[in-house]
SEGU-138901 format. One line per 8 residues: number of its first residue (from 1); for each residue x, y, z of C-alpha. Coordinates in Angstrom, 2 decimals. Layout:
BEGIN
NUM = X,Y,Z; ...
This chain:
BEGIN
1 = -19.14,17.78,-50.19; -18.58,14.98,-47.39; -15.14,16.19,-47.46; -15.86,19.48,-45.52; -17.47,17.52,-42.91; -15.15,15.52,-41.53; -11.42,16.08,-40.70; -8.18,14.65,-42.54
9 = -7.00,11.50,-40.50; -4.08,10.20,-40.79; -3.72,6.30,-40.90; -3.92,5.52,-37.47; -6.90,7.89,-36.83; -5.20,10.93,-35.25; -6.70,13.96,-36.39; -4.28,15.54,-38.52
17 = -3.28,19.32,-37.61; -5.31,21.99,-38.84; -2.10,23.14,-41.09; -2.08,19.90,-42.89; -5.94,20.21,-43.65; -5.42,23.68,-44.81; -2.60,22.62,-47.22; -5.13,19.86,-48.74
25 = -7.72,21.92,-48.79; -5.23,24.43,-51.16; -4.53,22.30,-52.82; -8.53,21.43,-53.85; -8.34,24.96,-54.92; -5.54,24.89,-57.01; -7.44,22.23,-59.09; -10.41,24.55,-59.83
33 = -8.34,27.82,-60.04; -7.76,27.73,-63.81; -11.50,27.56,-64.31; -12.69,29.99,-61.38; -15.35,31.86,-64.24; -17.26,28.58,-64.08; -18.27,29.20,-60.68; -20.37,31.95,-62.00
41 = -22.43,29.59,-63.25; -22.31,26.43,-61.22; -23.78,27.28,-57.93; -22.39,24.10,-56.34; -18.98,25.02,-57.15; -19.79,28.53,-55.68; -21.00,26.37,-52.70; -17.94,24.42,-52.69
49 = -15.47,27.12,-52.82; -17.30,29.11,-50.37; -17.01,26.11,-47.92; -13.36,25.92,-48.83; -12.52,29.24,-47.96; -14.81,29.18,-44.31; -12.74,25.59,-43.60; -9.19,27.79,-44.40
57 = -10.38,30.70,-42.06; -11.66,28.37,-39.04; -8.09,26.34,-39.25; -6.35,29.93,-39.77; -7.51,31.14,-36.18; -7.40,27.50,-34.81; -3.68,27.95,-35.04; -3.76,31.69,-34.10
65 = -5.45,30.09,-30.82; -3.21,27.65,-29.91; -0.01,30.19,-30.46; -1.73,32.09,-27.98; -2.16,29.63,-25.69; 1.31,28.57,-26.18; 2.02,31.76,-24.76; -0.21,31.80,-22.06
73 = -2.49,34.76,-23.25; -5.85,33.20,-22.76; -8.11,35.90,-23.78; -6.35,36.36,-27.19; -6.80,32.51,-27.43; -10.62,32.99,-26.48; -11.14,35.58,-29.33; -9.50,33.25,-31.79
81 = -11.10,29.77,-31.16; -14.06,32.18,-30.88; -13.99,33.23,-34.50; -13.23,29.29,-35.38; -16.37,28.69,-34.32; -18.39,31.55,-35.87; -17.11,29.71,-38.96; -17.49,25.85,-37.92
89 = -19.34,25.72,-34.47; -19.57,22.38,-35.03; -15.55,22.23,-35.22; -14.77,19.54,-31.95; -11.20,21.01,-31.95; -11.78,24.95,-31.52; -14.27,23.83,-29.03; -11.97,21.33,-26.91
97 = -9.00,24.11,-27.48; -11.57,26.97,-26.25; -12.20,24.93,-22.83; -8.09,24.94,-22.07; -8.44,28.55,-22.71; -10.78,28.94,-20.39; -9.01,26.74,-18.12; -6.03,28.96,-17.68
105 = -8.28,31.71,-16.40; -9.93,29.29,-14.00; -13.25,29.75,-15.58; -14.74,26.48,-14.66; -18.19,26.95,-16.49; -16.95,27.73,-19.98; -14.95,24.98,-19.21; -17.51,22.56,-18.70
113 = -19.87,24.10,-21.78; -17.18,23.73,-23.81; -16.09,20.44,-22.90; -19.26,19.13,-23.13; -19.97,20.11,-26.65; -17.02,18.18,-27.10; -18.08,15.35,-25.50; -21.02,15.29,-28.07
121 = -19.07,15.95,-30.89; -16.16,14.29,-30.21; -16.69,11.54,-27.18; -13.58,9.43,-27.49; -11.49,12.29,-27.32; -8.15,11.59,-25.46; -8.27,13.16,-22.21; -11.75,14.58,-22.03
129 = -13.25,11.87,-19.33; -10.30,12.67,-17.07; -10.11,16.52,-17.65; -14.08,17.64,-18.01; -14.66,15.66,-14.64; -11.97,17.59,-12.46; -13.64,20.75,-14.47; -16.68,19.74,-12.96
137 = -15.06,19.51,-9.40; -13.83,22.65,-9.59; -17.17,24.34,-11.02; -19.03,22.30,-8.26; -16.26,23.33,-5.72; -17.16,27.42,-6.69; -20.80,27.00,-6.83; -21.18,25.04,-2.99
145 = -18.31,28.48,-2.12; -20.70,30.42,-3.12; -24.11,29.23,-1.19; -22.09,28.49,1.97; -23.19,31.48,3.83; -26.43,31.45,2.91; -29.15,30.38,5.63; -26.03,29.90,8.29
153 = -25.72,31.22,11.95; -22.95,33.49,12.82; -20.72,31.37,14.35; -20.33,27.26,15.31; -16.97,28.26,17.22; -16.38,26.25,20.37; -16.50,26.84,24.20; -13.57,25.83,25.25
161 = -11.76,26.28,29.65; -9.33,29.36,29.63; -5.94,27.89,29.00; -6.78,25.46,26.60; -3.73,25.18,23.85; -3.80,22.56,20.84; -0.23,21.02,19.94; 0.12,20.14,16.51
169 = 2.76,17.92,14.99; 3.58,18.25,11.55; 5.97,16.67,8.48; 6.74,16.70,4.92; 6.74,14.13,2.17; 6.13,11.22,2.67; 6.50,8.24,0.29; 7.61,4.79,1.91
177 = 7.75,2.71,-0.50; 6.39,1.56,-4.30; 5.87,-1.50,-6.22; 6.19,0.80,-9.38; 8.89,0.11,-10.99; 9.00,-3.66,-9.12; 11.48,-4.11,-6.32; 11.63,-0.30,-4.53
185 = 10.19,-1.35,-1.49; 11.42,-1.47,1.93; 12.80,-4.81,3.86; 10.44,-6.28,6.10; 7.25,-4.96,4.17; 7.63,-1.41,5.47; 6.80,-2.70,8.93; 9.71,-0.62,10.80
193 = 9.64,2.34,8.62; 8.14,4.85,11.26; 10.05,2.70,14.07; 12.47,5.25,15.30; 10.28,8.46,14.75; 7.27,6.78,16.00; 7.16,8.42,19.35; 7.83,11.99,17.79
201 = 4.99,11.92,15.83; 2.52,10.51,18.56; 3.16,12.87,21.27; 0.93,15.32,20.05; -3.16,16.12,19.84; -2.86,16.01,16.18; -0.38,14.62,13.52; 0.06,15.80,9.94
209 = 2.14,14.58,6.72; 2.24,14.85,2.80; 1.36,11.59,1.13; 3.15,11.79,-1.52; 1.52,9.30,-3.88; -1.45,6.95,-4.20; -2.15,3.83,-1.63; -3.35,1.89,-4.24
217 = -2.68,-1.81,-5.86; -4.54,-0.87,-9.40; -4.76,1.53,-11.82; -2.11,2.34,-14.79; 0.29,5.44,-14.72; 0.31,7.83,-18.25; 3.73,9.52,-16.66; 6.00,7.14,-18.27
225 = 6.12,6.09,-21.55; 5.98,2.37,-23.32; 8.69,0.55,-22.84; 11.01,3.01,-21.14; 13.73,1.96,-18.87; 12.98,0.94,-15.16; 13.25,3.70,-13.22; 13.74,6.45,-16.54
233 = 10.10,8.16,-15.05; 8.73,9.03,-11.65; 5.68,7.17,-10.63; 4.50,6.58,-7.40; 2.12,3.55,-5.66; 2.51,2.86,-2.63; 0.75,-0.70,-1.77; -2.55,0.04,-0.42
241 = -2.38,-2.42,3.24; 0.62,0.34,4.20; -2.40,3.00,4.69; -2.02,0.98,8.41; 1.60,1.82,9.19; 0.41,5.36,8.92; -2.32,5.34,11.48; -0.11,2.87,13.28
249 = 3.03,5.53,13.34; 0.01,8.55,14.77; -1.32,10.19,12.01; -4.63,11.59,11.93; -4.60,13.42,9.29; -2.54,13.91,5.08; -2.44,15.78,2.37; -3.24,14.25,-0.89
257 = -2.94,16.90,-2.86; 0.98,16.68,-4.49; 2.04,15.68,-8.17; 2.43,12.51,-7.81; -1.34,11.61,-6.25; -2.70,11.31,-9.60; 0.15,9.19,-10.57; -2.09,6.35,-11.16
265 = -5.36,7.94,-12.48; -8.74,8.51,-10.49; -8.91,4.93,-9.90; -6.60,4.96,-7.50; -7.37,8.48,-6.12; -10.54,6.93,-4.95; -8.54,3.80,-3.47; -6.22,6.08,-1.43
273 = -9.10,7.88,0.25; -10.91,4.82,1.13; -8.03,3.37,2.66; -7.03,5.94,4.58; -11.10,6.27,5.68; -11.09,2.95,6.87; -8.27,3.81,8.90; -9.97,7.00,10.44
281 = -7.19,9.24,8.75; -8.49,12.63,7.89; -7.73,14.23,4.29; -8.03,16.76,1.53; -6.37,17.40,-1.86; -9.12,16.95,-4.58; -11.59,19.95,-5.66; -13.94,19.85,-2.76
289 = -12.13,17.31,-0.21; -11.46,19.18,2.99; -10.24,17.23,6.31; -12.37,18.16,9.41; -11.56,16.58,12.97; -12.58,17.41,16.39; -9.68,17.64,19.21; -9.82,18.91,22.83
297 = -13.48,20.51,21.87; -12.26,22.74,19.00; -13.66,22.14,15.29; -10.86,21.78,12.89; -10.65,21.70,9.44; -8.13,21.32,7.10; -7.36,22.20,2.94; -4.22,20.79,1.30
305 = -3.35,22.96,-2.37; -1.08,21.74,-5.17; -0.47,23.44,-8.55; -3.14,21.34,-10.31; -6.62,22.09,-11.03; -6.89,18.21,-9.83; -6.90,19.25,-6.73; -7.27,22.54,-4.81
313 = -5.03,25.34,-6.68; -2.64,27.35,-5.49; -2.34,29.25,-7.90; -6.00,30.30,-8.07; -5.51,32.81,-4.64; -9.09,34.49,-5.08; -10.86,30.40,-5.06; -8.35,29.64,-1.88
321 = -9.59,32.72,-0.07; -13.01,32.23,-0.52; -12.81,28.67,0.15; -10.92,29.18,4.00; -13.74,31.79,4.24; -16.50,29.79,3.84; -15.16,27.45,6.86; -14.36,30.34,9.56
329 = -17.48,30.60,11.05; -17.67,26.72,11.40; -14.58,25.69,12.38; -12.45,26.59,15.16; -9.03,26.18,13.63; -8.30,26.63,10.22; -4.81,24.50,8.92; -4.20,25.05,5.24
337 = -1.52,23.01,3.68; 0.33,23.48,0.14; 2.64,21.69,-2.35; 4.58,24.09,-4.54; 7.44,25.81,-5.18; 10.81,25.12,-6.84; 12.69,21.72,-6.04; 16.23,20.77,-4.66
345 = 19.22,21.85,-3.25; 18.86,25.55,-5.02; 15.68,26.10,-3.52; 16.00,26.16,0.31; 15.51,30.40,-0.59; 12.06,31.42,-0.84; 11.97,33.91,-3.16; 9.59,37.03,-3.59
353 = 7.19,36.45,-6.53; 6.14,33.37,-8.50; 8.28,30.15,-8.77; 9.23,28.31,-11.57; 10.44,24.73,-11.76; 11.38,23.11,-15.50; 9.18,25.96,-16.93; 5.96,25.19,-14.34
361 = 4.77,27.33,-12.69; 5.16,26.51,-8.84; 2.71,29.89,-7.23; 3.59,32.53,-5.20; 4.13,30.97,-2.01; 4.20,34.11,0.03; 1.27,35.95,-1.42; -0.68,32.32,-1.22
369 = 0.12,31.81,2.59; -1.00,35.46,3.45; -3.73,35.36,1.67; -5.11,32.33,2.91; -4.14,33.54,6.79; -6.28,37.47,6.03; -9.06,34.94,4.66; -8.74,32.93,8.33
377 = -6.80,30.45,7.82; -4.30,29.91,11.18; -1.48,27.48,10.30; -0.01,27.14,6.91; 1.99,24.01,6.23; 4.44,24.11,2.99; 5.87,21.12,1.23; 6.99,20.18,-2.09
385 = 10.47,21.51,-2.88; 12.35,18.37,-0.90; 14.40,20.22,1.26; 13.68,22.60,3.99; 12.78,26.69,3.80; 12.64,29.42,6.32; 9.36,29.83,8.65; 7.80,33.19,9.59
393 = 5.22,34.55,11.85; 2.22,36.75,10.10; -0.35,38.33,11.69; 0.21,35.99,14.86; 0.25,32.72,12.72; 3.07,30.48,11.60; 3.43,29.66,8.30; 6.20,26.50,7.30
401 = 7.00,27.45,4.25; 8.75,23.69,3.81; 8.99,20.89,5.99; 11.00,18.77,3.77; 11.66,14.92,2.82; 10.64,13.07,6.15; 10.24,9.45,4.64; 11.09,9.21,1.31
409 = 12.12,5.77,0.30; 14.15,4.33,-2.88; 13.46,7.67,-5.53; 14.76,10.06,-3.93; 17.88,11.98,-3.85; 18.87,12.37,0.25; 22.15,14.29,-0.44; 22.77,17.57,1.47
417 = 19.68,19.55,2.61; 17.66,16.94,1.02; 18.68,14.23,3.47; 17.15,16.74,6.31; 13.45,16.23,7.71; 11.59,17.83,11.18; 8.75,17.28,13.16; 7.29,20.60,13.67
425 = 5.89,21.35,17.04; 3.22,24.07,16.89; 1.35,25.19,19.85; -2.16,27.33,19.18; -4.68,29.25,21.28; -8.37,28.18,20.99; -8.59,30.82,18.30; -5.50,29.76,16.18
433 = -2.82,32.23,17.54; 0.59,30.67,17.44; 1.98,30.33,20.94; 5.37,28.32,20.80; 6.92,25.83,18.79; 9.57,23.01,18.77; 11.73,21.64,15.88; 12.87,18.23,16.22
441 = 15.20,17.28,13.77; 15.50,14.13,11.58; 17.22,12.49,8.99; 17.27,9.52,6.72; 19.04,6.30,7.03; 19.57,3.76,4.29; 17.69,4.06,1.03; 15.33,6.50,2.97
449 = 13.93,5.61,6.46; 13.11,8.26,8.89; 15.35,9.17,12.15; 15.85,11.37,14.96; 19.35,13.22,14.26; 21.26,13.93,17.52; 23.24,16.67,15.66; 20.31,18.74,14.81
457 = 21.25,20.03,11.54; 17.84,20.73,10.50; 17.40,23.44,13.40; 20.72,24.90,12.06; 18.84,25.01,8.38; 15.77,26.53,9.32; 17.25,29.04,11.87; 19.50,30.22,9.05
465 = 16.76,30.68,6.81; 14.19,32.18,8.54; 16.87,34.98,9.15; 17.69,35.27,5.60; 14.49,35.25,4.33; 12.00,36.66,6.92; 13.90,39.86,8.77; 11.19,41.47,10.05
473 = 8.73,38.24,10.69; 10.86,35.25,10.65; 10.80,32.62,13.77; 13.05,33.06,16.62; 15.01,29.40,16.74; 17.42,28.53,20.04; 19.80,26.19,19.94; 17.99,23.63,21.17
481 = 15.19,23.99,18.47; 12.51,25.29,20.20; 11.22,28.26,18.78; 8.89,31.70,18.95; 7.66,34.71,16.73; 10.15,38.01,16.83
């Protein structure tokens, strides 16, 4: 009878697949087949065989479940692991694959329940440390959504003199530099990396960039895989003392929310905000991290989305809206910045719908930015696809659908469009309304160090696209880069 209660293993311990335990569990019926009348009279082999056959039918819709997630049809997947359990509800693996279910319908409380029955019945499980804590962000992050306007005033907004205008300067990735694999790092220690763009960025009341990657000198990737090649994976870490040439260059405030911020684990997740804390930088990415700053006497606060449920979602449209909502009537601007979309050369296009990159899905990048801007959000800045995209005007707000590579050192490809960067100039009224703008073009020199580019190609790029992409809404560019809404 200890046989039913515990799973096949294989030699190294790995849980063997439920198909492989059904097949020896056949097989145990095979040996008794020939005298099935006994069971009649031996009510322990009734027992037995009963148990048998419940084992068969919980591994039966175990692999009905995972099909189905396979396929990304989470309720059929729900039903299934469902019946697993009815059979075996102590079964760790219906219960751990019931909680991914769940996950891909953003359910973050049968997540955690789930997960945490695992936890008891299964607490070395690979993955379920990592996975049931950002669960737990994200259940924490919907629960303090929903309590925010309880017990508040009507507004915090600011008093501000007629006339008053906030210029914001913006980029795209950024990653200067990583000890991972050994010997991609700049000359000089990074020291003149921001040199020539220094003054672009600085000239502003607030200064904004994608960090693409941890500032960390610890933790241990899971991206790339023993002893492959140098360079076969991509795995970002930045050394942790450059989190000063980023306040030194004007920064005030990143997003940390990208695929390659987790590159190094939660370890150093937690580094990279401390560092950039001690340096009075501003940030947001994970569940629940949101940037707020004061400039001029206006409240500003800031959300950066990837497609992860590591950090804020993109994907999840309804938790986005309700999340800018629940900071309107504290803040005075509302900046909302995302990391998606489709990467390379054959993405400068934004397309209508959801994007797909290597089978991912990347969100719907225009139904994301105007949902966030109904909710109250009044500057959305894109990133992500490493080259530039169009820029429209909605409802009175600008939305950047890409910025681009703007320091991207040693990894990166910098050919064609993905050699072109910009500061974006955006000018707003006291309530968010966007007033003018500026494009100031850049490039990369070398293996990937940031420039101003006399010939202005990126202006070129993003007038072109905003044309093709955005007839009715997109951004008015002149030749000298300065722009305004149609």
């Amino acid at each position: 009878m200890a046989f039913l209660a515990t799973q096949t293993h294989f030699p190294n311990g790995i849980s063997a697949p439920s198909h492989v335990r059904t097949r020896a569990i056949l097989r145990f019926l095979a040996l008794f087949s020939h005298g099935a009348s006994a069971c009649y009279f031996n009510p322990m082999l009734n027992l037995f065989f009963l148990l048998l056959t419940t084992a068969v039918y919980a591994d039966s819709n175990l692999d009905a479940g995972r099909q189905f997630l396979a396929e990304k049809l989470p309720d059929s997947a729900i039903s299934s692991f469902e019946l697993c359990l009815e059979a075996t509800p102590k079964n760790a693996d219906c219960h751990w694959e019931l909680g991914w279910a769940h996950w891909l319908k953003n359910d973050w409380a049968n997540v955690v329940k789930a997960w945490s029955t695992v936890k008891v019945l299964a607490p070395s499980r690979e993955g379920l440390a990592t996975y049931l804590a950002q669960a737990n962000r994200n259940l924490d992050l919907r629960v303090r959504i929903a309590a925010g306007r309880e017990g508040v005033i009507e507004t915090y907004r600011s008093d501000v003199p007629q006339g008053t205008t906030i210029t914001i300067r913006a980029v795209g990735d950024m990653m200067i530099g990583t000890d991972f694999p050994a010997g991609v790092l700049p000359e000089n220690d990074g020291l003149q990396t921001f040199a020539a763009v220094t003054a672009l960025i600085q000239d502003a009341d607030l200064s904004f960039g994608n960090l693409e990657g941890p500032l960390c000198d610890q933790g241990k990737t899971s991206k790339c895989k023993p002893g492959a090649p140098s360079g076969a994976c991509y795995a970002f870490r930045m050394p942790g003392h450059y989190a000063a040439y980023f306040k030194d260059a004007g920064f005030d405030m990143v997003s940390t929310a990208n695929n390659h911020s987790g590159d190094f684990g939660e370890v150093c997740r937690a580094q990279t905000e401390a560092l950039l804390d001690a340096q009075g930088i501003a940030h947001s990415g994970r569940p629940g991290d949101i940037a707020r700053l004061s400039v001029k006497g206006l409240k500003l606060a800031m959300i950066a989305f990837h497609t992860s449920a590591a950090t804020h979602d993109v994907r999840d449209i309804d938790t986005a809206r309700a999340l800018v909502r629940s900071l309107t009537a504290s803040h005075d601007i509302i900046i909302v910045s995302f990391h998606g979309g489709a990467e390379g050369a054959r993405a400068i296009h934004l397309p209508q719908g959801r994007e797909t990159f290597y089978g991912e899905d990347r969100g719907d990048l225009r139904q994301f930015s105007h949902a966030v801007i109904d909710a109250g959000a009044d500057l959305v800045l894109g990133h992500g696809p490493h080259v530039l995209r169009g820029m429209e005007v909605y409802k009175e707000r600008l939305i950047a659908y890409s910025l681009g590579n703007f320091a991207t050192y040693g990894r990166f490809t910098l050919r064609g469009p993905n050699g072109l960067g910009l500061v974006l100039e955006a000018t707003l009224s006291p309530d968010g309304r966007f007033l003018a703008g500026q494009l100031h073009p850049t490039k990369q020199v070398g293996a990937g160090t940031p420039t101003p580019d006399p010939e202005g190609a990126a202006i070129d790029m993003v007038r072109m696209l905003s044309g093709s992409d955005f007839q009715n809404t997109g951004i008015l560019v002149a030749q000298d880069g300065s722009i305004i809404a149609q």
